[in-house]
C-alpha positions as semicolon CSV with decimal commas, in nm:
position;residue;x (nm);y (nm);z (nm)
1;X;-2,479;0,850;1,110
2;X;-2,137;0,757;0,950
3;X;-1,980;0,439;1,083
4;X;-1,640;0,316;0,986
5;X;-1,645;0,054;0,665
6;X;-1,253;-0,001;0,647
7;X;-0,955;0,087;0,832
8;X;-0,814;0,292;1,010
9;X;-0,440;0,199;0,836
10;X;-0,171;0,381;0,989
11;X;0,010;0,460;0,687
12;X;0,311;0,749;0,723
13;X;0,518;0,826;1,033
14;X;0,719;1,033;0,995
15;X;1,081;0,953;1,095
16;X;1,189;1,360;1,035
17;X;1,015;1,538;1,327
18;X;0,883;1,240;1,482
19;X;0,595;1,457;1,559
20;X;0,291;1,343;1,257
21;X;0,148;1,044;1,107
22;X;-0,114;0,970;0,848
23;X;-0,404;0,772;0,946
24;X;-0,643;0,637;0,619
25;X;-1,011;0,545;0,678
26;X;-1,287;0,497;0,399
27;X;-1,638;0,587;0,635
28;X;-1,994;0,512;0,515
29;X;-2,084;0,858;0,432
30;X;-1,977;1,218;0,416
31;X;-1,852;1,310;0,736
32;X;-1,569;1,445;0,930
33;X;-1,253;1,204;1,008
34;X;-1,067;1,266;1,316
35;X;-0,807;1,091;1,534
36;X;-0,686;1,186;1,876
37;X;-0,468;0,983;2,097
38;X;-0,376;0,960;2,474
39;X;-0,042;1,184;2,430
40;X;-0,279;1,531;2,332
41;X;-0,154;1,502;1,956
42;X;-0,493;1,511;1,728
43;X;-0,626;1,546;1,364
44;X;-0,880;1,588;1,143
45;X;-1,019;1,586;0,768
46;X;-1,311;1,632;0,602
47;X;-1,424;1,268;0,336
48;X;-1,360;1,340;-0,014
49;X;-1,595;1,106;-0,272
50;X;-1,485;0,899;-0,496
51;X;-1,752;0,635;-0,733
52;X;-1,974;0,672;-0,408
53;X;-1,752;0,595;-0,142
54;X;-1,620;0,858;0,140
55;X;-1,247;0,854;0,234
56;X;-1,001;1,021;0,424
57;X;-0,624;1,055;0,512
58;X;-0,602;1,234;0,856
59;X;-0,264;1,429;0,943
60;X;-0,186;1,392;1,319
61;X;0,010;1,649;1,449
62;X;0,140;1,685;1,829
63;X;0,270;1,351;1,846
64;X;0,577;1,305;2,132
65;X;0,906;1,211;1,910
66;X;1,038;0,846;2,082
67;X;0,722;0,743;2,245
68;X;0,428;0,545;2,175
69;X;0,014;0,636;2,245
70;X;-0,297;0,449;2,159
71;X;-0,543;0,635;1,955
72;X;-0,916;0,642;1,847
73;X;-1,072;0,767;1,542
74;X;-1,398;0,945;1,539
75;X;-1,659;1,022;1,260
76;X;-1,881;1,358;1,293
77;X;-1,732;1,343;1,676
78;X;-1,869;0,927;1,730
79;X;-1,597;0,721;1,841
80;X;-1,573;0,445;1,532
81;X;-1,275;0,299;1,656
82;X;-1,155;0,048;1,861
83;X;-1,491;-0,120;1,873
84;X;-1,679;-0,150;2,170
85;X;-1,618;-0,533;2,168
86;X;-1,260;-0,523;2,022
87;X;-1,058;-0,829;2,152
88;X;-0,750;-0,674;2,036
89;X;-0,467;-0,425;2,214
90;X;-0,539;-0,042;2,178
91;X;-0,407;0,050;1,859
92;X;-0,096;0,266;1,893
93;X;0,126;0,541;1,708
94;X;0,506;0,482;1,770
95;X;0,742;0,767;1,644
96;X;1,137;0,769;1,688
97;X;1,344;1,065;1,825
98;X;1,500;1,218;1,605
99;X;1,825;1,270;1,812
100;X;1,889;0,959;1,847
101;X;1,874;0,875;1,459
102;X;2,104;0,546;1,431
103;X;2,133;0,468;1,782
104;X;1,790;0,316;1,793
105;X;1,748;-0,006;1,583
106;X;1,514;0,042;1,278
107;X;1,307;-0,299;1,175
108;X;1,176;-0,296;0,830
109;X;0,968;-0,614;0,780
110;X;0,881;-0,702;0,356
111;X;0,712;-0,918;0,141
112;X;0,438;-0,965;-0,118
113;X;0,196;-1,149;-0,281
114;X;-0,126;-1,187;-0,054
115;X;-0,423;-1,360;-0,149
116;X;-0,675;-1,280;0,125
117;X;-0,769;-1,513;0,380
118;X;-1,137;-1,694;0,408
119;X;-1,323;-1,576;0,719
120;X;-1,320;-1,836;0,942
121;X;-0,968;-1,919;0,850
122;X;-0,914;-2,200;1,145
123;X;-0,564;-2,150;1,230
124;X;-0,560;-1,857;1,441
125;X;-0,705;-1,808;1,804
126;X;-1,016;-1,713;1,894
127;X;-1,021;-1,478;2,257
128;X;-1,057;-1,775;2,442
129;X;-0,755;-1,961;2,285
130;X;-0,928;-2,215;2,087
131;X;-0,928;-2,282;1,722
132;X;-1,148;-2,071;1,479
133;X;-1,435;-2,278;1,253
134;X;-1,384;-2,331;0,897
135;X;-1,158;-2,607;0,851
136;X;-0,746;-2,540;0,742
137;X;-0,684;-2,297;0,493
138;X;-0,546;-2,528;0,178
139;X;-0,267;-2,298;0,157
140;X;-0,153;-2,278;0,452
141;X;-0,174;-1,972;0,738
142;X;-0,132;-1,624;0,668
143;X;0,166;-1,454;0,746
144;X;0,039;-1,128;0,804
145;X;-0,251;-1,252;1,027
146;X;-0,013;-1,488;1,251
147;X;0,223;-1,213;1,316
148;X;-0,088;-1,024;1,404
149;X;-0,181;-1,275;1,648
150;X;0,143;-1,294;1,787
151;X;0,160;-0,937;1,830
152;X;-0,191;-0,935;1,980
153;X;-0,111;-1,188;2,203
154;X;0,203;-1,002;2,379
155;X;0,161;-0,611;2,332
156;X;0,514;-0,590;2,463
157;X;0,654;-0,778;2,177
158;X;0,901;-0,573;1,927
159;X;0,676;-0,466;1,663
160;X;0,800;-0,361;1,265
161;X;0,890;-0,005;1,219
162;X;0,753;0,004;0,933
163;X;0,574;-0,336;0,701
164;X;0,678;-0,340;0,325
165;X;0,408;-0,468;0,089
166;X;0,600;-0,549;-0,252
167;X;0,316;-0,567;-0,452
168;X;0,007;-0,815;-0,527
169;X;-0,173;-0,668;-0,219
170;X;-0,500;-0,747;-0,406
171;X;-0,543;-1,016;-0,684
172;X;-0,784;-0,864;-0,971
173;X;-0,739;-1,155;-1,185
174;X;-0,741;-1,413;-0,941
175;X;-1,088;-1,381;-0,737
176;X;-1,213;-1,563;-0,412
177;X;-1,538;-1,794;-0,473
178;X;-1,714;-1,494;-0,197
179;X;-1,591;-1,206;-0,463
180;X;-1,717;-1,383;-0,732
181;X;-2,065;-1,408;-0,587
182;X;-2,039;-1,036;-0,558
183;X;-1,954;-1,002;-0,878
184;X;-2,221;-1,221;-1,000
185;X;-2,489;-1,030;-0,804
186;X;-2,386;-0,727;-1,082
187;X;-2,306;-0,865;-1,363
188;X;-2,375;-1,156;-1,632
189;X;-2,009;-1,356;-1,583
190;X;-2,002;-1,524;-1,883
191;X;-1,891;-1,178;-2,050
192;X;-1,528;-1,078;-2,042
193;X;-1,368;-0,986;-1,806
194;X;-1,591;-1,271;-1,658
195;X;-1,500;-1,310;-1,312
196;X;-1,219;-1,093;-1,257
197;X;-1,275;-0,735;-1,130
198;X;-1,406;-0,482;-1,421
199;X;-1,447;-0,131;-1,261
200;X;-1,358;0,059;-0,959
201;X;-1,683;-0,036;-0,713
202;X;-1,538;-0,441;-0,770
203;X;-1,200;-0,343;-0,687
204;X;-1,390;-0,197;-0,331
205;X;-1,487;-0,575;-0,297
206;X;-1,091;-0,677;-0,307
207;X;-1,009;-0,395;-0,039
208;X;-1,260;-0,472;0,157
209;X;-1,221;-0,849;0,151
210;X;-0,837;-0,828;0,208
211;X;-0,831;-0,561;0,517
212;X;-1,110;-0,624;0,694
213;X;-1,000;-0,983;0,805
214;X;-1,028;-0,868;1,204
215;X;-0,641;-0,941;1,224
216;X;-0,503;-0,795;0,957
217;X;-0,733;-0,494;1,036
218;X;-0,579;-0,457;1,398
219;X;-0,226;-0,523;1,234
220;X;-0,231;-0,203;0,988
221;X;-0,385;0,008;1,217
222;X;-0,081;-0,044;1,427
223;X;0,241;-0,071;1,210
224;X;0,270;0,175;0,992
225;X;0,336;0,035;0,606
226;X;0,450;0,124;0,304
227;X;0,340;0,006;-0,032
228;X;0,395;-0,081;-0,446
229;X;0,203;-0,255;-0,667
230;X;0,291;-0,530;-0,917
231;X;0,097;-0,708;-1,194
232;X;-0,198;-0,869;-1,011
233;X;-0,329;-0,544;-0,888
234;X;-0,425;-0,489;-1,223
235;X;-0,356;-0,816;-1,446
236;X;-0,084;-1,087;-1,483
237;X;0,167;-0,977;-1,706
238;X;0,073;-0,640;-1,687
239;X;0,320;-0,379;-1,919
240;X;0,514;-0,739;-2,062
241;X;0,580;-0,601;-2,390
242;X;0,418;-0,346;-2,618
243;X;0,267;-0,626;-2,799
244;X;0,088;-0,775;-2,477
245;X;-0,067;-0,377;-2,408
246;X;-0,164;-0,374;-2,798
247;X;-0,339;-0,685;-2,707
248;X;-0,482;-0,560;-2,436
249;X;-0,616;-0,209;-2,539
250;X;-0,820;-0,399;-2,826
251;X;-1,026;-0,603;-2,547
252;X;-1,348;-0,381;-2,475
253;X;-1,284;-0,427;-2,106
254;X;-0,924;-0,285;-2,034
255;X;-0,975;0,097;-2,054
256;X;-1,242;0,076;-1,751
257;X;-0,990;-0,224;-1,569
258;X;-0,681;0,032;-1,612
259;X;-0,856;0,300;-1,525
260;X;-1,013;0,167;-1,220
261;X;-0,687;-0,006;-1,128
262;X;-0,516;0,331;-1,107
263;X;-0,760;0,511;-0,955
264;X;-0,815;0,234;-0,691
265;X;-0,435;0,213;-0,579
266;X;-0,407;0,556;-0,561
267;X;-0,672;0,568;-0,305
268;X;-0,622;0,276;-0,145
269;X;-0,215;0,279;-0,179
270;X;-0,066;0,566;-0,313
271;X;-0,231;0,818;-0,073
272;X;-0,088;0,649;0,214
273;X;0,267;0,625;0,140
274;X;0,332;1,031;0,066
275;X;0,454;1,258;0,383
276;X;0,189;1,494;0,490
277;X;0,424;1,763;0,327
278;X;0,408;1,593;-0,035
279;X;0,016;1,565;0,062
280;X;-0,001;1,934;0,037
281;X;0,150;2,022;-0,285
282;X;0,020;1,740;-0,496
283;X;-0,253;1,895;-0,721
284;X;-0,437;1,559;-0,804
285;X;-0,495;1,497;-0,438
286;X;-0,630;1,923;-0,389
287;X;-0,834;1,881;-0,689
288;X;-1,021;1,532;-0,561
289;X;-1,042;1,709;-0,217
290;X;-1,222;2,022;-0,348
291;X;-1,459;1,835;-0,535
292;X;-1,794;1,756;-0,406
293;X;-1,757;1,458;-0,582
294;X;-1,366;1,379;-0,673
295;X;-1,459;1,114;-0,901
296;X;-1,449;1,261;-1,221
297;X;-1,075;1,446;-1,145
298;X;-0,919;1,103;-1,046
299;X;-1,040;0,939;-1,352
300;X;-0,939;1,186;-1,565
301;X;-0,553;1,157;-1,400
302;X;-0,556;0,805;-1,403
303;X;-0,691;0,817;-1,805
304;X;-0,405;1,045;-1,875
305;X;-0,143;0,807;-1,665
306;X;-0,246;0,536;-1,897
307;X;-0,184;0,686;-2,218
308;X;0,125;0,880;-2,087
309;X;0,303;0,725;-1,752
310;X;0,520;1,009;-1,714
311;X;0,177;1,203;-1,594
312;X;0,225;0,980;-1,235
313;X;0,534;0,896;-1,045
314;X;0,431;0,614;-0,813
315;X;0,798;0,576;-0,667
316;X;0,874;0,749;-0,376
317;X;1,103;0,832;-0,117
318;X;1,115;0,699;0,267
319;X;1,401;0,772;0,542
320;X;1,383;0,554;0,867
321;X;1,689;0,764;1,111
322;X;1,995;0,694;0,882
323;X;1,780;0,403;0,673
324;X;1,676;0,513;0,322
325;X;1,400;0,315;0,160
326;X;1,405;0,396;-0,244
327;X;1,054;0,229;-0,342
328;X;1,067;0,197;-0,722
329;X;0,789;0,139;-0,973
330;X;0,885;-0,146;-1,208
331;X;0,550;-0,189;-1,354
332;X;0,390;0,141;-1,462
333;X;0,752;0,332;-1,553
334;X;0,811;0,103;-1,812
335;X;0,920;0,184;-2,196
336;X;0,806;-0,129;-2,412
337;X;0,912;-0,036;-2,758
338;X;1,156;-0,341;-2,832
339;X;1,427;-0,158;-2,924
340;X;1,410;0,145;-2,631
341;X;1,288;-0,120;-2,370
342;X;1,363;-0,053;-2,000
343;X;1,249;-0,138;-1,644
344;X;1,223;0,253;-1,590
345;X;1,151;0,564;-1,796
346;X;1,435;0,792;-1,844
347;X;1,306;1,083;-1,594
348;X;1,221;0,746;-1,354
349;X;1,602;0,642;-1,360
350;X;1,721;0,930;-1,310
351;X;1,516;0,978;-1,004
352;X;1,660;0,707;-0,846
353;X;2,004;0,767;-0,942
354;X;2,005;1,117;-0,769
355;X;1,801;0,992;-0,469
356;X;2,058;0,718;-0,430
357;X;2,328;0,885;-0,487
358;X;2,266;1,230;-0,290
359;X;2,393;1,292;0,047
360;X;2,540;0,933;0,089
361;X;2,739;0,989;0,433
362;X;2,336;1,088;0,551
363;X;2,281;0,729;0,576
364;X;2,420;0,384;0,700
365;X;2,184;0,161;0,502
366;X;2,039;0,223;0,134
367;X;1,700;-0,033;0,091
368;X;1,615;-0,001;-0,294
369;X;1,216;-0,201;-0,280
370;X;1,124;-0,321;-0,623
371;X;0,847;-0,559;-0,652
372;X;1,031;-0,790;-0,895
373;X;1,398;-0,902;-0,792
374;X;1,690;-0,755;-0,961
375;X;1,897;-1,089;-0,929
376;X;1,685;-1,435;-1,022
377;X;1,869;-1,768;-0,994
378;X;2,137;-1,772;-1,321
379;X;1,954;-1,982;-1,540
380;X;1,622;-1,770;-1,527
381;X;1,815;-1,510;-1,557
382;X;1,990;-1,631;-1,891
383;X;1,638;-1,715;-2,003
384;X;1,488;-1,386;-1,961
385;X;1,786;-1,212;-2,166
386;X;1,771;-1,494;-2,441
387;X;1,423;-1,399;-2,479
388;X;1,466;-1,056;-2,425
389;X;1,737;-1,085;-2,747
390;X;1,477;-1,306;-2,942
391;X;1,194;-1,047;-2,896
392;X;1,386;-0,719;-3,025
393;X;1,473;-0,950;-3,367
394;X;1,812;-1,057;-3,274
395;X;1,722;-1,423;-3,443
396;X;1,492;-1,335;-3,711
397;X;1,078;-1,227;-3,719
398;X;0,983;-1,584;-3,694
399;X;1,220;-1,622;-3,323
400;X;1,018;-1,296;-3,256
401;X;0,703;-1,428;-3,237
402;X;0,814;-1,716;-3,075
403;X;0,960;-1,499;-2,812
404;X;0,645;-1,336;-2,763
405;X;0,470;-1,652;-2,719
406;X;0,698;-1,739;-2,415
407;X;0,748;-1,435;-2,226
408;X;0,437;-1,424;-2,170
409;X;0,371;-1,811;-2,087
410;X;0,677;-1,840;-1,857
411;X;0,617;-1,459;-1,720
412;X;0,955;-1,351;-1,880
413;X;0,962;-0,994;-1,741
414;X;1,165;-0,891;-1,462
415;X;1,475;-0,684;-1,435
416;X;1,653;-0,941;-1,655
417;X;1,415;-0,892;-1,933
418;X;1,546;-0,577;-1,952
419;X;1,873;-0,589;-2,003
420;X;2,010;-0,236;-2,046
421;X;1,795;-0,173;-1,726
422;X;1,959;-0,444;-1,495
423;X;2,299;-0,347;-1,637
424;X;2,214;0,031;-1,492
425;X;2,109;-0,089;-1,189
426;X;2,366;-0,320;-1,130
427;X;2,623;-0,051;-1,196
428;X;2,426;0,216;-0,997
429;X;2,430;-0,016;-0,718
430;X;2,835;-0,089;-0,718
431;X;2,880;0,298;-0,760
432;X;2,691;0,377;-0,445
433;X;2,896;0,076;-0,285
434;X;3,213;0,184;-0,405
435;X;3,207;0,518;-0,260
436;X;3,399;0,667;0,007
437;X;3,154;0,721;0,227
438;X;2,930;0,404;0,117
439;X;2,648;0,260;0,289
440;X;2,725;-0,015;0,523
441;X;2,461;-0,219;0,350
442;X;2,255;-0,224;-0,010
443;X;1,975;-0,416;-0,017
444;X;1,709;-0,507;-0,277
445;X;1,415;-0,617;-0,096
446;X;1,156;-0,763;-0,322
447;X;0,858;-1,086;-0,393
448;X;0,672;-1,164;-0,700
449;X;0,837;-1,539;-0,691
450;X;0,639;-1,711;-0,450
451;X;1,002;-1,846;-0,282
452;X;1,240;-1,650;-0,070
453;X;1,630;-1,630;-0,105
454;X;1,941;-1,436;-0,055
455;X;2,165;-1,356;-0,347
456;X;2,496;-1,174;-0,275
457;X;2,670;-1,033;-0,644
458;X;3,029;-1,041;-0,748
459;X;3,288;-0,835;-0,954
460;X;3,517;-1,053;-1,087
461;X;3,807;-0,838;-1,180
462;X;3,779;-0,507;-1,012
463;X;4,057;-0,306;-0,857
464;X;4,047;-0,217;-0,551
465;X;3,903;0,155;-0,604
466;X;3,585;-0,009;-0,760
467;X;3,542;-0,268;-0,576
468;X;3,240;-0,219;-0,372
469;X;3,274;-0,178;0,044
470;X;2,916;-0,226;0,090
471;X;2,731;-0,568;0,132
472;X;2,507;-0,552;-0,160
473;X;2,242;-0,812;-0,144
474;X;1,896;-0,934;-0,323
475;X;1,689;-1,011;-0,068
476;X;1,310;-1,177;-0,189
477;X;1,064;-1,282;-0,001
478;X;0,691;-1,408;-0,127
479;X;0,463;-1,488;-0,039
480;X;0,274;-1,403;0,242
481;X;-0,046;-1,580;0,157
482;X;-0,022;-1,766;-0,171
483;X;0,087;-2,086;-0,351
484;X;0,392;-2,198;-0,582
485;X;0,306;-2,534;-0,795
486;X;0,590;-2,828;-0,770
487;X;0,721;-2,806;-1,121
488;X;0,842;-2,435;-1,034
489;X;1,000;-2,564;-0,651
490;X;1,207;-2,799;-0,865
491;X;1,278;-2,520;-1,162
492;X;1,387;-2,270;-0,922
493;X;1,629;-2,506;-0,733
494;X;1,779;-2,621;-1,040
495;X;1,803;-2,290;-1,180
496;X;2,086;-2,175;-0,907
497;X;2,270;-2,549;-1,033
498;X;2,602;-2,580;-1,188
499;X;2,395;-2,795;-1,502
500;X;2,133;-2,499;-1,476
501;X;2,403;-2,227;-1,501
502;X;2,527;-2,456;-1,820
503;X;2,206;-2,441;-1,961
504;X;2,179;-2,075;-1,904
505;X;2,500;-2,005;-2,082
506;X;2,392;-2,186;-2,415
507;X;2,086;-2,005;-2,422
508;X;2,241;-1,681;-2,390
509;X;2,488;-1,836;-2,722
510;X;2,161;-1,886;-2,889
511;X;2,025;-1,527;-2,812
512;X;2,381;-1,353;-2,873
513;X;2,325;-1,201;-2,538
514;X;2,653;-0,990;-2,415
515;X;2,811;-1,163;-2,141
516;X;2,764;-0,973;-1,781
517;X;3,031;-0,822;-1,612
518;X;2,977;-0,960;-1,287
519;X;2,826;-1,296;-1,142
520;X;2,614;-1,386;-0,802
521;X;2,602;-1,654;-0,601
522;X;2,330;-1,833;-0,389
523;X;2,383;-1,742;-0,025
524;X;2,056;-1,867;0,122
525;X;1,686;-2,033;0,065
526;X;1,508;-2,143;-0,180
527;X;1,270;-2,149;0,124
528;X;0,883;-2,218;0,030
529;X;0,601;-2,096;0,241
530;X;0,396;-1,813;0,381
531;X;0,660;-1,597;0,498
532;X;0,774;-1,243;0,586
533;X;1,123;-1,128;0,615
534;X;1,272;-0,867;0,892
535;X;1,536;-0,613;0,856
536;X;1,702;-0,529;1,210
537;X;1,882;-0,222;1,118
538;X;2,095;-0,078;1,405
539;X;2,379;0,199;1,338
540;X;2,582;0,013;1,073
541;X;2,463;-0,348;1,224
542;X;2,226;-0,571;1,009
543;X;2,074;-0,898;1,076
544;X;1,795;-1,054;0,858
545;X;1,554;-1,275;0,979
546;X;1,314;-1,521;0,783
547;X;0,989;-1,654;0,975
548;X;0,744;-1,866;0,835
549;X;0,327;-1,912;0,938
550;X;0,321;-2,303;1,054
551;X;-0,015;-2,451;1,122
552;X;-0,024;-2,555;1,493
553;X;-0,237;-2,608;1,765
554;X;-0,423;-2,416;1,922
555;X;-0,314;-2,177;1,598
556;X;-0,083;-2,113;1,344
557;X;0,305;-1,998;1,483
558;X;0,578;-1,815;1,289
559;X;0,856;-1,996;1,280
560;X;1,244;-1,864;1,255
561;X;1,348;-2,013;0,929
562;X;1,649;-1,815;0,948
563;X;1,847;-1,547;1,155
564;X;2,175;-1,457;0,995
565;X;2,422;-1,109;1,084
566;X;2,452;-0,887;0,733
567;X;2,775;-0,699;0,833
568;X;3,046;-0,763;1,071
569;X;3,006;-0,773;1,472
570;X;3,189;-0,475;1,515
């Protein structure tokens, strides 16, 4: 008898026909997947196998465009889900109507960087009110699990449209003390990779530790999400520098970590974010499906992704009514080779320079999601280019290796790290701005930093023809579950100074960086917490809100941090 191990995770709804959605589940055994809701609409799929474990993505067709229904799954025709003894709301499908694309508001909730939360966690509400067992969490609540109680707790409550995850979804360097007993129960620990994950079955461990927290569980079976990964999926600093994967592919553990990284993300991940229309065509999914045992046909893509990215494109496409989500892959697409180095592959950027660029009247709001922020605070910005400059020789072989040495210590490797890259996107973005029929708003939504802000860029200079209509904004927000030390509270702050902006300048004498043609300015945060931030999108209306997960009693709260309008009240 097949019971339900994770899931089910509404992943894709789509926003088109407003008629299908994807549900994921990973079952115990071979069986049949289906889901049927209260509206009639219905769907089914056979498991496909992968390293002994039985998943599938069910298509739903028949759903009622602009309405919401509760659904169950069943596996081999035994209802799996909602459990008998479920304290939670039905779980529900929402799709729009399509004819009334822009008229209804769109919220697109984001952020990243989740360690997952100890059972017993002890700041959210058991059914009865009272506090869970376990003692505090030392990091404080979860964001994703207090808006889950909070949405629990009033099923009339507005809900996310859709829920962002900018990367770090599971930490495979960075295991709990209940992973690493698993772990130990397999393997001898004192060999490398010691107690971080080493092969596809531990990387099951991480999934199942992160989603099956009961809240969490309800939450993605409920609001549909989207999803990108960043280093710690794999391994911190992963694709830094071609000298950090040289490194890396001499270990005797990183072909089987790679490899099992890849493979579990596009299970786990990828799967979930393609429309049931890109499901069809996309061979490596038919060829895993029409295996008895897929196994052998994912690891043989995700070998041939590792030596050759251009084999995978994990960026995709996603349109919310007259919203267009551009979800880019800044870790795999990357070309390391000192002198050639860029965020994105050629074929990548061009991919999101047609996407962006294509149809623009067709939407009111361009979102571009990129796990690592295109704007930092000046001075780490400066830093990264310096060292950037320093690495490619621009000081000498001995400032080379130094380089080396501290992009990897200080994590020197987001967009400013690659400077060709941010100067692309940068111009990309003022382009699409500048057009006649520009977006009302452009906004970078990303994480990685463990600190939330808002960063708003500036021409200086421009005419009036280039001078971009559009609100163009960075938007970060990170994490959801996770820690930042002191030393980096106060290094952030004092990177946005006017002495850190000083400081920034003489490094980027040192590193004979050119100087940029535009500058950006501070225009909210740091803020420091567990947090998730909300995009209210409503015809060309925008307001952001920040909340933050505050311990409290009887449970954790989120509390408004910050409400602010993007574009005018008009």
């Amino acid at each position: 008898m097949a019971g339900l191990r994770l899931g089910p995770l509404l992943r894709y709804v789509d926003w088109e026909s407003g008629s299908r959605a994807t549900v994921w589940v990973e079952a115990t055994r071979p069986c049949t997947a289906e889901v049927r809701c209260e509206d009639g609409a219905a769907g089914t799929a056979p498991t496909f196998a992968v390293e002994g474990h039985h998943y599938a993505l069910v298509v739903v067709t028949g759903l009622t465009p602009g309405a919401t229904t509760a659904y169950e799954v069943l596996l081999d025709g035994r209802r799996v889900w909602p459990p008998e003894d479920s304290r939670f709301p039905p779980s529900t499908i929402s799709t729009p109507a399509p004819e009334r694309a822009g008229a209804d508001p769109v919220r697109v909730a984001f952020g990243s960087c989740r360690w997952a939360a100890p059972p017993g966690h002890g700041y959210g509400p058991t059914p009865d009110g009272l506090p869970h067992p376990g003692g505090a969490d030392p990091i404080g609540p979860d964001a994703l699990d207090t808006l889950a109680v909070r949405l629990a707790a009033d099923p009339a409550a507005v809900r996310p449209d859709v829920l962002l995850l900018l990367g770090d979804q599971v930490y495979a360097d960075e295991t709990s003390q209940a992973t690493r007993k698993r772990l130990a129960a397999r393997r001898d620990l004192r060999e490398a990779p010691g107690a971080e994950v080493a092969d596809y079955e531990e990387y099951t461990h991480l999934y199942d530790e992160s989603w099956r927290d009961p809240d969490v569980r309800w939450l993605l079976s409920t609001v549909p999400s989207s999803m990108i990964f960043d280093d710690h999926d794999v391994v911190d600093d992963w694709n830094t520098s071609a000298a950090w994967l040289r490194d890396m592919r001499n270990t005797p553990w990183w072909h089987e970590r790679i490899v099992s990284g890849l493979m579990s993300y596009w299970v786990y991940q990828h799967l979930g974010n393609l429309s049931p229309d890109a499901l069809e065509t996309d061979p490596v999914y038919a060829a895993v499906r029409a295996a008895p045992d897929g196994t052998e046909a994912l690891r043989v893509h995700a070998a041939e992704v590792d030596a050759d990215p251009s084999r995978a494109r994990w960026s995709y496409r996603r349109v919310f009514g007259r919203t267009r989500l551009l979800m880019v892959d800044s870790r795999a697409a990357r070309v390391l080779d000192e002198q050639r180095r860029s965020m994105l592959r050629e074929e990548e950027e061009r991919w999101l320079r047609e996407e962006a660029l294509s149809d623009p009247g067709a939407y009111d709001h361009l979102l571009i999601g990129t796990s690592l922020p295109w704007l930092l605070p000046p001075l780490i910005h400066e830093a990264e280019s310096w060292n950037a400059a320093l690495c490619r020789g621009e000081r000498g072989e001995r400032w080379a290796r130094v380089g080396e040495k501290v992009r990897r210590a200080g994590d020197l490797e987001h967009w400013a790290a690659f400077p060709e890259s941010f100067r692309r996107l940068s111009e990309l973005l003022r382009e699409v701005g500048s057009a006649s029929d520009a977006p009302a708003t452009i906004c970078v939504l990303s994480g990685d930093v463990h600190h939330a802000y808002i960063a708003e860029p500036q021409w200086p200079g421009s005419t009036p023809d280039d001078t971009p209509s559009s609100r163009i904004l960075q938007l970060t927000c990170s994490p959801v579950h996770n820690s930042v030390p002191g030393y980096m509270r106060v290094g952030f702050r004092f990177g946005w100074s006017r002495a850190g902006r000083r400081l920034g300048r003489a490094l980027a004498l040192h590193g004979r960086t050119e100087r940029l043609g535009m500058r950006w300015s501070k225009e909210g945060g740091p803020w420091f917490g567990n947090q998730l931030m909300t995009l209210a999108l409503h015809g060309r209306k925008a307001v952001l809100t920040l909340v933050q997960a505050r311990a409290g009693t009887p449970g954790a709260q989120l509390e408004t941090i910050l409400e602010r309008r993007l574009t005018p009240n008009d």
